[in-house]
Structure formats: C-alpha cells, structure tokens
N, C-alpha and C positions, 0 to 999 in steps of 0.2 A: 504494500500500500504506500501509494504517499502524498501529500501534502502539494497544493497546484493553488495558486494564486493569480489571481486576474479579474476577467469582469465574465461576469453571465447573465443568460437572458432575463427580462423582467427585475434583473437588480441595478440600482443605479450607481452604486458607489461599491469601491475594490473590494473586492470578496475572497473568500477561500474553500475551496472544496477537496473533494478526495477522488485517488483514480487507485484502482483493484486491478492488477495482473492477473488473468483468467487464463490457466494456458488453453491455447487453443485459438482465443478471441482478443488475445494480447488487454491492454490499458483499456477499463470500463470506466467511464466519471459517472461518482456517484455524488449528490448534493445534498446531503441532510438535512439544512436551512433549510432550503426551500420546499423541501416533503415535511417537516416539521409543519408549516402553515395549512397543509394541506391533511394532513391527518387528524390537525386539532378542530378543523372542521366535518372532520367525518366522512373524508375524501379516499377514496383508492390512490395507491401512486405508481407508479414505476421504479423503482430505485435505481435504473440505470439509465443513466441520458444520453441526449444526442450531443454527442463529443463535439461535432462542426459548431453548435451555437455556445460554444465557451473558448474565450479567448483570453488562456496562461500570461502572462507578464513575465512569471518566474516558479518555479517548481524546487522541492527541492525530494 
C-alpha cells in the first residue's frame, strides 16, 4: 500500500488517498474520505476508483 497525494475528483483543495498493489491488476486507488461521506448516508460505494480522475503531485 501506499500513500498518493494530489487532487481528486469532487475535492477542491490537496488531498491524500491510498493505492493497493493487487497482483495481477497492478496499483488500485482507493479513497476512504470520500466513501466515508457516502456510507454515512447510507450509500453503497465502490472502494476502488477510476485511477484516470486523480491527479498525484507526489507519492510516497
């Protein structure tokens, strides 16, 4: 696992999320903030996102 820093969709200011080594399907970003909002409402989520709409700055 680790630590990706940048901007993502629907958030307006620098953010941080996490990306899961899957072998097979290499780097999955996953966003807990933002499935947090979404289960407190009583929402289904996906826990793994579309990689293209998050744009890193820095990772580590």
């Amino acid at each position: 696992m680790k630590l990706v820093q940048g901007y993502a969709p629907g958030i307006r200011q620098y953010h941080a999320w996490n990306e899961v080594y899957l072998e097979g399907k290499g780097w999955i970003t996953m966003d807990v903030t933002t499935d947090a909002q979404y289960i407190r409402a009583g929402l289904a989520v996906n826990p793994w996102k579309d990689r293209s709409l998050y744009r890193a700055a820095a990772s580590f």
